[in-house]
PDB file as gemmi writes it, atoms N, CA and C in Angstrom:
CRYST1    1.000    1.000    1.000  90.00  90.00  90.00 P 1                      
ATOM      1  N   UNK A   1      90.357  45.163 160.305  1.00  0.00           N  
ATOM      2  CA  UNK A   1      90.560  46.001 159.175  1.00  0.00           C  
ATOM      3  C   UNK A   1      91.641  47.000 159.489  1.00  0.00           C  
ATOM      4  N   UNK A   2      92.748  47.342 158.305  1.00  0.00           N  
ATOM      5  CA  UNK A   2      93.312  48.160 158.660  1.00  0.00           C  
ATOM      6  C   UNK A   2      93.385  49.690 157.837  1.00  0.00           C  
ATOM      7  N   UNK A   3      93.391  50.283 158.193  1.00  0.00           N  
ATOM      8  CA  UNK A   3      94.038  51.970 158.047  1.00  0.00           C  
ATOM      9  C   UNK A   3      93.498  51.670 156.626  1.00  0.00           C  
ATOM     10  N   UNK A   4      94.840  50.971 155.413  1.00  0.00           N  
ATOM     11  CA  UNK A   4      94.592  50.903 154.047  1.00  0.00           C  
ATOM     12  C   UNK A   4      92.996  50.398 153.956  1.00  0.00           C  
ATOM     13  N   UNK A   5      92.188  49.617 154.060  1.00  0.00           N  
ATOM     14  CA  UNK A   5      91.426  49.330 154.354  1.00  0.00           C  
ATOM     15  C   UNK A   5      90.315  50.196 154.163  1.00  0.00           C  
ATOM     16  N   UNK A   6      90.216  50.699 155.408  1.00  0.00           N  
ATOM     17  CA  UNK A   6      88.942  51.923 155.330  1.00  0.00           C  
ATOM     18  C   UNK A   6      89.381  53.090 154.645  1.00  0.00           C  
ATOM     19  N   UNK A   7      90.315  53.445 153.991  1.00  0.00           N  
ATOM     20  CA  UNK A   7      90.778  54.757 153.350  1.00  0.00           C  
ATOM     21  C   UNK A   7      90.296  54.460 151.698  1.00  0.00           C  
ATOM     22  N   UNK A   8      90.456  52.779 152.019  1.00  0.00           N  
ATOM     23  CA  UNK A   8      89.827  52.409 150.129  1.00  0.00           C  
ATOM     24  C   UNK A   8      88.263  52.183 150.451  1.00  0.00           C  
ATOM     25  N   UNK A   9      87.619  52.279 151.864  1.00  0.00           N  
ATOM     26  CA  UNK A   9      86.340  51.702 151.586  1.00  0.00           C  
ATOM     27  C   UNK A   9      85.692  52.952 151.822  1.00  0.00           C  
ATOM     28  N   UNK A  10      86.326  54.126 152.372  1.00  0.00           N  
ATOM     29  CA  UNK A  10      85.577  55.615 152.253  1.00  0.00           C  
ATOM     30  C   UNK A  10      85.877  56.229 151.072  1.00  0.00           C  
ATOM     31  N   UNK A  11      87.221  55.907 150.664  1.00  0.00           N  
ATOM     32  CA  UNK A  11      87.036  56.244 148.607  1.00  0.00           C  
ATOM     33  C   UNK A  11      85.713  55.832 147.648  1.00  0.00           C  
ATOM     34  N   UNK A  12      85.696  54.736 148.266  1.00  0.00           N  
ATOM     35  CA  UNK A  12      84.674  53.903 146.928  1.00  0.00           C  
ATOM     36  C   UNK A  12      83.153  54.804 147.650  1.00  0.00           C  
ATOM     37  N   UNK A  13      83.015  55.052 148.814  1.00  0.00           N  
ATOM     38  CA  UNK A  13      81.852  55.534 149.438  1.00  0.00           C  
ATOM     39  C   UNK A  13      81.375  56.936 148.587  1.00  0.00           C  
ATOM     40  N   UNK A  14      82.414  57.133 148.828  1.00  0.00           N  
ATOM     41  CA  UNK A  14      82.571  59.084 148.297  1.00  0.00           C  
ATOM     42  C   UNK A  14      82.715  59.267 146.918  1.00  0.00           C  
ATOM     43  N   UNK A  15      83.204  58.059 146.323  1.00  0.00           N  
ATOM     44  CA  UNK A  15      82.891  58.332 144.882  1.00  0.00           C  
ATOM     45  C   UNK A  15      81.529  57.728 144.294  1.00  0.00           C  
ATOM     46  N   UNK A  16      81.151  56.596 144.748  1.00  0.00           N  
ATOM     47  CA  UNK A  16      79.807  56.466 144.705  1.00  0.00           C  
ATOM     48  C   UNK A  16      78.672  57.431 144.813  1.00  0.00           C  
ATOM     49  N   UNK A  17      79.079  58.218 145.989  1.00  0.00           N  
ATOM     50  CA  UNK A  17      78.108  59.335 146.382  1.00  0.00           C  
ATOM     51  C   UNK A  17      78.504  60.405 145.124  1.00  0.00           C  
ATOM     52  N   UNK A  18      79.411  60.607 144.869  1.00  0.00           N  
ATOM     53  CA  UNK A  18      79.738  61.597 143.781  1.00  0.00           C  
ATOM     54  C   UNK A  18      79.241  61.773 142.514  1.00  0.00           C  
ATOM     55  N   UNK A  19      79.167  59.943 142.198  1.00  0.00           N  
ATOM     56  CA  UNK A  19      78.370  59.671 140.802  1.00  0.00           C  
ATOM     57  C   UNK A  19      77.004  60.098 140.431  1.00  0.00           C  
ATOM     58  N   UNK A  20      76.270  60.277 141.724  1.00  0.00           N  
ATOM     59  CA  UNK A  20      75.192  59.948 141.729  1.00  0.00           C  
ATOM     60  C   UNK A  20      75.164  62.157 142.010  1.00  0.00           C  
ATOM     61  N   UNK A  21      75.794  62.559 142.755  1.00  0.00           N  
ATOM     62  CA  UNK A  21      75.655  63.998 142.988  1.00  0.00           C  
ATOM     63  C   UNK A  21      76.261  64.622 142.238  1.00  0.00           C  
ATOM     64  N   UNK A  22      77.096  64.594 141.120  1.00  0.00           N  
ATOM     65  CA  UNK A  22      77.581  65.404 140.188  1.00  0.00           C  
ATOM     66  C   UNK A  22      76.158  65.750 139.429  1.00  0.00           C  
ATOM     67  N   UNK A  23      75.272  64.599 139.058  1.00  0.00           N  
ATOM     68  CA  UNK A  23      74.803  65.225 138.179  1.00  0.00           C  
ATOM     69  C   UNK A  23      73.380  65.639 138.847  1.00  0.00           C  
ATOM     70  N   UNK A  24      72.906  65.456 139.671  1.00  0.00           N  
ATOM     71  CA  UNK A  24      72.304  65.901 140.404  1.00  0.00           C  
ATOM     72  C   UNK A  24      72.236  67.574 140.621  1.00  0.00           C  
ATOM     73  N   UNK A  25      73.525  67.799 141.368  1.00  0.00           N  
ATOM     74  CA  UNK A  25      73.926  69.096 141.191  1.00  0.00           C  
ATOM     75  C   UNK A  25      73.921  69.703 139.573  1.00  0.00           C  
ATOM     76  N   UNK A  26      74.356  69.528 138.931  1.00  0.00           N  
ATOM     77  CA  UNK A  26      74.274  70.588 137.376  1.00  0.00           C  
ATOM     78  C   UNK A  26      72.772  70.772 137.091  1.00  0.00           C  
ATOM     79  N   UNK A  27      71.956  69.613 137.573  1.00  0.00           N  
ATOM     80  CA  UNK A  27      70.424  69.586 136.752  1.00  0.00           C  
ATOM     81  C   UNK A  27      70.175  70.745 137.714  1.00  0.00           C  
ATOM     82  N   UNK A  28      70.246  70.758 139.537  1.00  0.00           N  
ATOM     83  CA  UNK A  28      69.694  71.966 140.123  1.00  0.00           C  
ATOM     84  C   UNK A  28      70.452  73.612 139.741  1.00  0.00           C  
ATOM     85  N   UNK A  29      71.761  72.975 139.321  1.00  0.00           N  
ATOM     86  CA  UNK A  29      72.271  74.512 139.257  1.00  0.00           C  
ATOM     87  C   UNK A  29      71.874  75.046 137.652  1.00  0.00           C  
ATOM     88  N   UNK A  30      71.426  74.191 136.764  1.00  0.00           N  
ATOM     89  CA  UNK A  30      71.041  74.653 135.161  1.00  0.00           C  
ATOM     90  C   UNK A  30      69.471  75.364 135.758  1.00  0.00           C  
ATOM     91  N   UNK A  31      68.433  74.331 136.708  1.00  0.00           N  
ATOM     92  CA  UNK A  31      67.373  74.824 136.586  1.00  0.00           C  
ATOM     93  C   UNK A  31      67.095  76.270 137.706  1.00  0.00           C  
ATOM     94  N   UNK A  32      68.398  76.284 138.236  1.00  0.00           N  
ATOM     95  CA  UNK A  32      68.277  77.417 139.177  1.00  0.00           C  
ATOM     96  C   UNK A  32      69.308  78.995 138.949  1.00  0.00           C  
ATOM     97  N   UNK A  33      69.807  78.571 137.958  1.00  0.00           N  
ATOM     98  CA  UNK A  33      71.086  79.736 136.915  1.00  0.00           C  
ATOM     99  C   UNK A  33      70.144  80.030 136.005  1.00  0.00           C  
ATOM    100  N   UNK A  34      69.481  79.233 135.132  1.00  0.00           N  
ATOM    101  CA  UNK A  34      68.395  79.247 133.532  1.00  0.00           C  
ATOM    102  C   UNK A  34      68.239  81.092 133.718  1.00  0.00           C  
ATOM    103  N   UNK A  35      66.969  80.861 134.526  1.00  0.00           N  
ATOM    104  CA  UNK A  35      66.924  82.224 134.397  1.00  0.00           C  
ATOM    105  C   UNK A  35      67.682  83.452 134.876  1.00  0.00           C  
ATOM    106  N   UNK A  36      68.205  83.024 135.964  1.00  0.00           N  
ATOM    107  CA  UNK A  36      69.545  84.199 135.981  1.00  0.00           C  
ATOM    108  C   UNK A  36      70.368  84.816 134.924  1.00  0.00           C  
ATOM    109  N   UNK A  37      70.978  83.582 134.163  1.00  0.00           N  
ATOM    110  CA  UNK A  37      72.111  83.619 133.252  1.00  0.00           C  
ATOM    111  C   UNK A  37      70.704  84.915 131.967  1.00  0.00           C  
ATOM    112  N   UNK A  38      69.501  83.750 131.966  1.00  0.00           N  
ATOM    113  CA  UNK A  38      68.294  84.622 130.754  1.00  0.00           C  
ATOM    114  C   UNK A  38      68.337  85.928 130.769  1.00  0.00           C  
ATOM    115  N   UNK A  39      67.935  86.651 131.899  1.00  0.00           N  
ATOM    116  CA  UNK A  39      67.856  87.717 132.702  1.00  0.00           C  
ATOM    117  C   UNK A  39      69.120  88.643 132.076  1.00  0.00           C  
ATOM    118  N   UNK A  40      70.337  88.154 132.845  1.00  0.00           N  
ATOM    119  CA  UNK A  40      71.454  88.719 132.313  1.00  0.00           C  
ATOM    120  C   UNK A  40      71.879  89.018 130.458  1.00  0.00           C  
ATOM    121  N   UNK A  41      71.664  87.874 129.940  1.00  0.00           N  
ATOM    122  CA  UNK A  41      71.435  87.680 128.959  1.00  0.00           C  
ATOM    123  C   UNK A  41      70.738  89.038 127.901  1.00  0.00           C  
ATOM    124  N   UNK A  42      69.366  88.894 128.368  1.00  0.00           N  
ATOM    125  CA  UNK A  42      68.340  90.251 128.269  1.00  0.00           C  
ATOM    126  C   UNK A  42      68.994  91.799 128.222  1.00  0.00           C  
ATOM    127  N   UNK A  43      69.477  91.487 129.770  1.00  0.00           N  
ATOM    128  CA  UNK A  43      69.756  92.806 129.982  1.00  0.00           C  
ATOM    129  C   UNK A  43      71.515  93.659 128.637  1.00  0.00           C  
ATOM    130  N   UNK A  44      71.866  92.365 128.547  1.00  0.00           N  
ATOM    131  CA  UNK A  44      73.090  92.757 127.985  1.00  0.00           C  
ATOM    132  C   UNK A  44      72.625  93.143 126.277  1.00  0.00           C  
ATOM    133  N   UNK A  45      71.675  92.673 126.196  1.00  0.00           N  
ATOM    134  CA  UNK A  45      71.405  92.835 125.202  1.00  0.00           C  
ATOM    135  C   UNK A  45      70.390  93.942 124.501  1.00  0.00           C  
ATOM    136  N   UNK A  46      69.714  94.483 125.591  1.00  0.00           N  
ATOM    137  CA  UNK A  46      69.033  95.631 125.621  1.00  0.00           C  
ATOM    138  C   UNK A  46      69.560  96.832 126.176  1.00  0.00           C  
ATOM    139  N   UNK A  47      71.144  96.659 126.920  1.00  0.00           N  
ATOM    140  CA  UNK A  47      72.029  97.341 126.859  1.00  0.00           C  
ATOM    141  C   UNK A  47      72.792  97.723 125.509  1.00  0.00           C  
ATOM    142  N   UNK A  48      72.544  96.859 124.662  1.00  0.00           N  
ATOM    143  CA  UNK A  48      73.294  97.019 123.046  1.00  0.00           C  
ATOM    144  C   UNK A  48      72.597  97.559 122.308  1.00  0.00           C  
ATOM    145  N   UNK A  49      71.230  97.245 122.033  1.00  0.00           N  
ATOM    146  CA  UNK A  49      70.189  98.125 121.458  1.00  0.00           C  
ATOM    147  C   UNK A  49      70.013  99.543 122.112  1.00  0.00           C  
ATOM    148  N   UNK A  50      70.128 100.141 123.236  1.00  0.00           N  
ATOM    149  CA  UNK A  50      70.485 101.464 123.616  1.00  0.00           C  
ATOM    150  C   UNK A  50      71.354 101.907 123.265  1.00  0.00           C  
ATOM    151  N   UNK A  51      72.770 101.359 123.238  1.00  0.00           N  
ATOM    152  CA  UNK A  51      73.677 101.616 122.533  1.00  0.00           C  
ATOM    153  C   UNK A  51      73.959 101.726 121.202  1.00  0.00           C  
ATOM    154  N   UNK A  52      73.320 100.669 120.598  1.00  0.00           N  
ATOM    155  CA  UNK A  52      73.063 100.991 119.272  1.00  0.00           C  
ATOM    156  C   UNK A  52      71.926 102.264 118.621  1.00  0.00           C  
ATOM    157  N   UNK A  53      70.615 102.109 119.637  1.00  0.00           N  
ATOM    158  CA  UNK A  53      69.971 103.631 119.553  1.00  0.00           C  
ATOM    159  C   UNK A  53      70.559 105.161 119.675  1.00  0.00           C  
ATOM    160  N   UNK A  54      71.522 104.956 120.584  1.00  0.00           N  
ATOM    161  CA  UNK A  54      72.345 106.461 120.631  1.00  0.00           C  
ATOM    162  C   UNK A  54      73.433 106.389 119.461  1.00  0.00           C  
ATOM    163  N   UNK A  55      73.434 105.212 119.128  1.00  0.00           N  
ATOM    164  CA  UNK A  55      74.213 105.701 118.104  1.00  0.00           C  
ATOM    165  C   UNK A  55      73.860 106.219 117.046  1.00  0.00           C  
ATOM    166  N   UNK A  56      72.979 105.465 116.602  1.00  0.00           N  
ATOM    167  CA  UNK A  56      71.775 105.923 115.204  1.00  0.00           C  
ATOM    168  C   UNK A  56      70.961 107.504 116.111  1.00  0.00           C  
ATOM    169  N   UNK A  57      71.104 108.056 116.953  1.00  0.00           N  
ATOM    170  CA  UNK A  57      70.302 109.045 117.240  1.00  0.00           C  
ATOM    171  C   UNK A  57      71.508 110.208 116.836  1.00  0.00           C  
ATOM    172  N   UNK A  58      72.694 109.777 117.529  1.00  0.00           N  
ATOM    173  CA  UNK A  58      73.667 110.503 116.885  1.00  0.00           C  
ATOM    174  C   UNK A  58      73.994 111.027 115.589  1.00  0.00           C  
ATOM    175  N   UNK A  59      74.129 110.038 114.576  1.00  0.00           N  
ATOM    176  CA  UNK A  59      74.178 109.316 113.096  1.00  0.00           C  
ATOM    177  C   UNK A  59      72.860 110.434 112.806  1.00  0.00           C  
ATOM    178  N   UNK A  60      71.853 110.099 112.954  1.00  0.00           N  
ATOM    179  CA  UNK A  60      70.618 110.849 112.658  1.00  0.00           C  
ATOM    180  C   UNK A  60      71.229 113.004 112.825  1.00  0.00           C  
ATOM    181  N   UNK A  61      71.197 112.849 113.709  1.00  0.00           N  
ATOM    182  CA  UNK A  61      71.531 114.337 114.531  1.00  0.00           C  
ATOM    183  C   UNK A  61      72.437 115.243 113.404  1.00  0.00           C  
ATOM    184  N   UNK A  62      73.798 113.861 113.052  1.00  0.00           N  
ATOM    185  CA  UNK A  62      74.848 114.575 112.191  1.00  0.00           C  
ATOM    186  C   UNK A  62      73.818 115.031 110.840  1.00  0.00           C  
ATOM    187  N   UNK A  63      73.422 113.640 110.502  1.00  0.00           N  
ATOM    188  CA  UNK A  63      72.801 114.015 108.958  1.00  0.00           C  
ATOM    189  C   UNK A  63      71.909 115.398 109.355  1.00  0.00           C  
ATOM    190  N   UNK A  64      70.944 115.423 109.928  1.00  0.00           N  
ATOM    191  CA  UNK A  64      70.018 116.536 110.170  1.00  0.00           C  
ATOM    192  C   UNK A  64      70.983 117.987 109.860  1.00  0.00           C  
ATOM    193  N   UNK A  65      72.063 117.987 110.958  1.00  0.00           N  
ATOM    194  CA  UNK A  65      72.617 118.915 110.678  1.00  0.00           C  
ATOM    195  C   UNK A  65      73.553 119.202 109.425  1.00  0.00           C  
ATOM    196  N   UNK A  66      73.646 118.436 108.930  1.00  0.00           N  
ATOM    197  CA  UNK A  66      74.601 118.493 107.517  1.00  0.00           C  
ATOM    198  C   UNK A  66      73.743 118.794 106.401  1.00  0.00           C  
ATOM    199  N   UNK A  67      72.187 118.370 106.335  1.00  0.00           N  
ATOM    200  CA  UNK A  67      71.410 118.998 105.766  1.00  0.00           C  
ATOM    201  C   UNK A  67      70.807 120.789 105.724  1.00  0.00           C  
ATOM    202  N   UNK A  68      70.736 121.064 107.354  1.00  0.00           N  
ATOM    203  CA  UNK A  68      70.794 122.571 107.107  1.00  0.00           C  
ATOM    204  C   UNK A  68      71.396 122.952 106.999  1.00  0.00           C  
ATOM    205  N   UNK A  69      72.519 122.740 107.184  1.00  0.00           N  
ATOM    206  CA  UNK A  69      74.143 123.020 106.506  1.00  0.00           C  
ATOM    207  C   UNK A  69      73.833 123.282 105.019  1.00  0.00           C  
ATOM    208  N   UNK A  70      73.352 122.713 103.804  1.00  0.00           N  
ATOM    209  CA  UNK A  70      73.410 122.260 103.013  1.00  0.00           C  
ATOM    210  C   UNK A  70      72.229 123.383 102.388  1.00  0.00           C  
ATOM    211  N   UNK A  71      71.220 123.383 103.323  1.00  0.00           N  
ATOM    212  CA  UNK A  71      70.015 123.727 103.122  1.00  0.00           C  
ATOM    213  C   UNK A  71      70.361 125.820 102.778  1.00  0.00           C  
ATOM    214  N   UNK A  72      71.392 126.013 104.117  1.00  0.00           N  
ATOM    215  CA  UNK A  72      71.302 127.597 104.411  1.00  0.00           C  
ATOM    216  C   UNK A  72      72.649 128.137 103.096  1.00  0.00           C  
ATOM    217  N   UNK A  73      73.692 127.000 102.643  1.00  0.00           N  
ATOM    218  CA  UNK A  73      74.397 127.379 101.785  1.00  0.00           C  
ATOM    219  C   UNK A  73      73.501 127.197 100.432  1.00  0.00           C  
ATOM    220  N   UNK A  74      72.476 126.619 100.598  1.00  0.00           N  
ATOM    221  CA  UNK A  74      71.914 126.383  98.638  1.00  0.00           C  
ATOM    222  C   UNK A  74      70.982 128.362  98.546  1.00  0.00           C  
ATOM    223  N   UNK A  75      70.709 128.427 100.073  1.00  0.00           N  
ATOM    224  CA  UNK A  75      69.454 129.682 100.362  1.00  0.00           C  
ATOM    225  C   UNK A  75      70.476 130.914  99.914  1.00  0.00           C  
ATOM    226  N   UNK A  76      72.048 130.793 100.490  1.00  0.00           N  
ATOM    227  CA  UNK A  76      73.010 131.784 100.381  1.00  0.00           C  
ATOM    228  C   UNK A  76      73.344 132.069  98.733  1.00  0.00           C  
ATOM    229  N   UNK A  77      73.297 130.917  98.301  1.00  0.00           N  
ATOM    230  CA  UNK A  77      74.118 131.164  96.556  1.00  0.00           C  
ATOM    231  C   UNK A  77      72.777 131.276  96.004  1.00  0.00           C  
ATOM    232  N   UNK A  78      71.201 131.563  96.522  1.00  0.00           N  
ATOM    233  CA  UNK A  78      70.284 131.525  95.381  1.00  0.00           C  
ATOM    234  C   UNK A  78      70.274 133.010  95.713  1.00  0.00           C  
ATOM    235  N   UNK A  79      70.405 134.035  97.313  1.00  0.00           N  
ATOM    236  CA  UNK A  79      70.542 135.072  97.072  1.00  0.00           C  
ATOM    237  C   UNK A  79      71.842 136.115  96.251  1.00  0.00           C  
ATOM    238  N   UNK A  80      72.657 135.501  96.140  1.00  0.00           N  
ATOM    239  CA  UNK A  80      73.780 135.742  95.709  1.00  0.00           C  
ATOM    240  C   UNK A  80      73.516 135.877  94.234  1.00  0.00           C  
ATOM    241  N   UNK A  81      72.673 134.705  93.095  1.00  0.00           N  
ATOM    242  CA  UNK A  81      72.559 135.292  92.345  1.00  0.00           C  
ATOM    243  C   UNK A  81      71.373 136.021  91.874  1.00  0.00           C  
ATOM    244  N   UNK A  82      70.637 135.754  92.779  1.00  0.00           N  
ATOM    245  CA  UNK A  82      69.303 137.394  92.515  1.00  0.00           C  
ATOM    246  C   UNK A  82      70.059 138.610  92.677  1.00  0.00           C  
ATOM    247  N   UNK A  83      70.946 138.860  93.378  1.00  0.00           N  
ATOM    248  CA  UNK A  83      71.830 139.618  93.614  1.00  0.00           C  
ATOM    249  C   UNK A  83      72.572 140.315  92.091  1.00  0.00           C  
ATOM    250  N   UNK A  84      73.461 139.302  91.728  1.00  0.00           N  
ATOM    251  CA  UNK A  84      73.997 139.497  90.681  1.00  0.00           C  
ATOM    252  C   UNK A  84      72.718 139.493  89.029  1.00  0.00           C  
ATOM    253  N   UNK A  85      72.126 139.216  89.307  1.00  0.00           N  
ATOM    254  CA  UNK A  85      70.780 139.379  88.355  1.00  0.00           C  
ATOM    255  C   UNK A  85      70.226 140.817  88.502  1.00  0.00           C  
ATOM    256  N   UNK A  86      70.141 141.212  89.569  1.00  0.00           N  
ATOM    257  CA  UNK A  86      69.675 142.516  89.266  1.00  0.00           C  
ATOM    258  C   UNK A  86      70.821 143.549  89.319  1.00  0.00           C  
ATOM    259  N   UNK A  87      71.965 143.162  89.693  1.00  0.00           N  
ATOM    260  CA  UNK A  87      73.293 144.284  89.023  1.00  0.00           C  
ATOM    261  C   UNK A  87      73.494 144.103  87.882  1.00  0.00           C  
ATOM    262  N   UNK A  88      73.345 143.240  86.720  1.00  0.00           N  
ATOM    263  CA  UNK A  88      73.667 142.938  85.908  1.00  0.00           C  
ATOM    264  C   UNK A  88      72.526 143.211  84.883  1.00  0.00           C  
ATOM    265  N   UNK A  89      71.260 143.109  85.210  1.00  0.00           N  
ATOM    266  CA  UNK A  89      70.528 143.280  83.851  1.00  0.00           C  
ATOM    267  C   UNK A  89      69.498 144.202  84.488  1.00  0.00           C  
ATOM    268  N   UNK A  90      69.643 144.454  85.871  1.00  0.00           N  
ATOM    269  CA  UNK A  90      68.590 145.493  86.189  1.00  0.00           C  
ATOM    270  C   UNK A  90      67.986 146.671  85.259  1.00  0.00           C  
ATOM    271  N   UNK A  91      68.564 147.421  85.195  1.00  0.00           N  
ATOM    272  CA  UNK A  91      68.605 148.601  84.630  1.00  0.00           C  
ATOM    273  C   UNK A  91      69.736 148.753  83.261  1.00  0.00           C  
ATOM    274  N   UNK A  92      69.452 149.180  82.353  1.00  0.00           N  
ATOM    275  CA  UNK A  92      70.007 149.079  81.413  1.00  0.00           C  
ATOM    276  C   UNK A  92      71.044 150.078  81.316  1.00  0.00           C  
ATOM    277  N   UNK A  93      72.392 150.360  81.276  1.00  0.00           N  
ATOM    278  CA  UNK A  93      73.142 151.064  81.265  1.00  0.00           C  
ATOM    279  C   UNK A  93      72.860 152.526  80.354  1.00  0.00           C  
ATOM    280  N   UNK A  94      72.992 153.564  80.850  1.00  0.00           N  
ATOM    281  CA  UNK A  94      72.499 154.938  80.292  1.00  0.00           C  
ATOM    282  C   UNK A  94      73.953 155.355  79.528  1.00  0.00           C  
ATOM    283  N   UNK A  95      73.613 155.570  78.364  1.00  0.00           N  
ATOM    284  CA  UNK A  95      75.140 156.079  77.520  1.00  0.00           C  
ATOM    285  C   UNK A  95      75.453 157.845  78.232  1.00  0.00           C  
ATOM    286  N   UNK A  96      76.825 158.027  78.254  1.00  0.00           N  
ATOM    287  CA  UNK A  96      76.831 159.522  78.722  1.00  0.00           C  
ATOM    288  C   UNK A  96      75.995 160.210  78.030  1.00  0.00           C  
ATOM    289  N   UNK A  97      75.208 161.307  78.594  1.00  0.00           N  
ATOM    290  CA  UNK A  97      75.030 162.747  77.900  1.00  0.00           C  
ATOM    291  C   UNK A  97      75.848 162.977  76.736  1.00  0.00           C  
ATOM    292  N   UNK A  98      75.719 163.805  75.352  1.00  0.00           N  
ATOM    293  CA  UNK A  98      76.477 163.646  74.226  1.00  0.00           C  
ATOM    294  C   UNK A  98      76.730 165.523  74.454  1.00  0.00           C  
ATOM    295  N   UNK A  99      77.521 166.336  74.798  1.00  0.00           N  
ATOM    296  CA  UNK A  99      77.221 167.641  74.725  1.00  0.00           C  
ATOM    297  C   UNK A  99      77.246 168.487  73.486  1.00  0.00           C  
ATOM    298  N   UNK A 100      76.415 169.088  73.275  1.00  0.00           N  
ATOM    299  CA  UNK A 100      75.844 170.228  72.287  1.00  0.00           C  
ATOM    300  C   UNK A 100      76.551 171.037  72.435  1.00  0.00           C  
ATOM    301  N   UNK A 101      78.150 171.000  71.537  1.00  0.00           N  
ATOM    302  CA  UNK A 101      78.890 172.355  71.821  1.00  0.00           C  
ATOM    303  C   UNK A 101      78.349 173.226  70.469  1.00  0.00           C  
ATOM    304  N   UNK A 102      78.299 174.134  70.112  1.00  0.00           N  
ATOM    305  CA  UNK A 102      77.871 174.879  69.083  1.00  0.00           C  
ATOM    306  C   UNK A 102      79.335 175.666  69.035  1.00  0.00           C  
ATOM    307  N   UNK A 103      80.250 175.688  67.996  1.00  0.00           N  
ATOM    308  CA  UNK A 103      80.936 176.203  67.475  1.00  0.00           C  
ATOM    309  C   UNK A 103      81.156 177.552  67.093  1.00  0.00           C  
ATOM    310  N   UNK A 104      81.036 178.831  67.926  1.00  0.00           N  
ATOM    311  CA  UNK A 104      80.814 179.469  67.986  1.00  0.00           C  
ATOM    312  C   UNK A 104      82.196 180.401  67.139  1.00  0.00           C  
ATOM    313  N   UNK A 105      82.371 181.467  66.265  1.00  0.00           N  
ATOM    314  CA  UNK A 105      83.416 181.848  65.602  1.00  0.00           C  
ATOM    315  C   UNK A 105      84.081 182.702  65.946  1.00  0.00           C  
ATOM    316  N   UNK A 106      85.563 182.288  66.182  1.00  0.00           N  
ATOM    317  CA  UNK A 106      86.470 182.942  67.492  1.00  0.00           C  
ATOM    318  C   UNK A 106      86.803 183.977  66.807  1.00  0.00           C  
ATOM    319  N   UNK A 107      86.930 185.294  67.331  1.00  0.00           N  
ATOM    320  CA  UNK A 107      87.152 186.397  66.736  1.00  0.00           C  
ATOM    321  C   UNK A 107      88.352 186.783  66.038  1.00  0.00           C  
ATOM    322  N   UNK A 108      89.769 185.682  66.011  1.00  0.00           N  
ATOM    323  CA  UNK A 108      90.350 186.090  65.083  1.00  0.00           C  
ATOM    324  C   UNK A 108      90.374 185.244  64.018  1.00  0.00           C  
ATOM    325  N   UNK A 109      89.722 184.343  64.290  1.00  0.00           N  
ATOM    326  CA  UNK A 109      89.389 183.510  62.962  1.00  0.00           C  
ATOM    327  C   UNK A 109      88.459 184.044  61.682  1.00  0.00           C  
ATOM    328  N   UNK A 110      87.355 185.059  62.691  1.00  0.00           N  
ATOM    329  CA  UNK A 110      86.138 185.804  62.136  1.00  0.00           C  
ATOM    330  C   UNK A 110      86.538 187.085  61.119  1.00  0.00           C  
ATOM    331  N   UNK A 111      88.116 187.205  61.532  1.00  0.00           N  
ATOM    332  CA  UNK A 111      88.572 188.337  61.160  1.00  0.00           C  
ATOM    333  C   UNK A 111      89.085 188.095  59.626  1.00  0.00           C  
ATOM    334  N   UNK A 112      89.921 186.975  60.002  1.00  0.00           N  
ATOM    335  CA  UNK A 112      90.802 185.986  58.399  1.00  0.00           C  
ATOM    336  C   UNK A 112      89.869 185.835  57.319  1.00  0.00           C  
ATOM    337  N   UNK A 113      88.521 185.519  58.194  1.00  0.00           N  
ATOM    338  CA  UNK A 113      87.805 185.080  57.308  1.00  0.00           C  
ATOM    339  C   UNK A 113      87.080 186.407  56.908  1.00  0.00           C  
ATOM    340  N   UNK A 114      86.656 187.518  57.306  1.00  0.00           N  
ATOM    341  CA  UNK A 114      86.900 189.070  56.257  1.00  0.00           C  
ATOM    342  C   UNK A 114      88.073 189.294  55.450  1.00  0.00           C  
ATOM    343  N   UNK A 115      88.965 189.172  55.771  1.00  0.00           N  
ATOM    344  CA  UNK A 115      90.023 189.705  55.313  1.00  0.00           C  
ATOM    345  C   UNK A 115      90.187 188.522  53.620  1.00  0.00           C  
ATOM    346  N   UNK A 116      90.048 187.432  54.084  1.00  0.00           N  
ATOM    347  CA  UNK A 116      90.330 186.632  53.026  1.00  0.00           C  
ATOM    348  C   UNK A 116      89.149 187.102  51.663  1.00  0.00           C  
ATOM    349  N   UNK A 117      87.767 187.248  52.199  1.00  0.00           N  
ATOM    350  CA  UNK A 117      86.732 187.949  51.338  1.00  0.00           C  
ATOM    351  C   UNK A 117      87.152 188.909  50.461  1.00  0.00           C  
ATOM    352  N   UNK A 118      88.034 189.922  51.031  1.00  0.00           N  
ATOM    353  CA  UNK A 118      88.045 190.762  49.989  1.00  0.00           C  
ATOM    354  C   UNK A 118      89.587 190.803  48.990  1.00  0.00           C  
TER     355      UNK A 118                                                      
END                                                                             
């Protein structure tokens, strides 16, 4: 036998063996990855739901605060107009004092008016 020979009869050996160990190998590496890859799987995904929880906790947080926001400006404009309710109709506006001058008769007017008498 020569050289060419055994180089084609350890080909056919090694691919024979190959046929038979390709799939051999995937069935051990599917049943020995399965749960690894699962695992990982899990985790990535309960990494997203945390992530998605802080987000909605966030989301939540804003609204909360945009409500007392909402809440302390409705409290501000209801004092504002009790405010203006009692400047406005509190007390009823008092007209000035009217003064009582009495017309008293100035003395040379008092005089014309003798003089014109007679």
């Amino acid at each position: 036998m020569g050289t060419n020979d055994t180089i084609i009869a350890m080909t056919a050996i090694v691919m024979g063996m190959l046929t038979l160990l390709i799939p051999i190998t995937g069935l051990t590496a599917r049943f020995a990855l399965k749960p690894l890859m699962e695992a990982l799987a899990k985790y990535r995904e309960l990494q997203g739901q945390d992530q998605a929880q802080q987000l909605l906790e966030r989301r939540m947080a804003l609204l909360e605060e945009q409500l007392h926001g909402m809440d302390r400006s409705l409290r501000d404009l209801a004092d504002e107009s009790d405010f203006r309710r009692q400047l406005e109709g509190g007390r009823a506006r008092q007209a000035l004092p009217v003064s009582r001058i009495v017309a008293e008769p100035q003395p040379a007017l008092a005089a014309e008016a003798l003089l014109a008498e007679r």
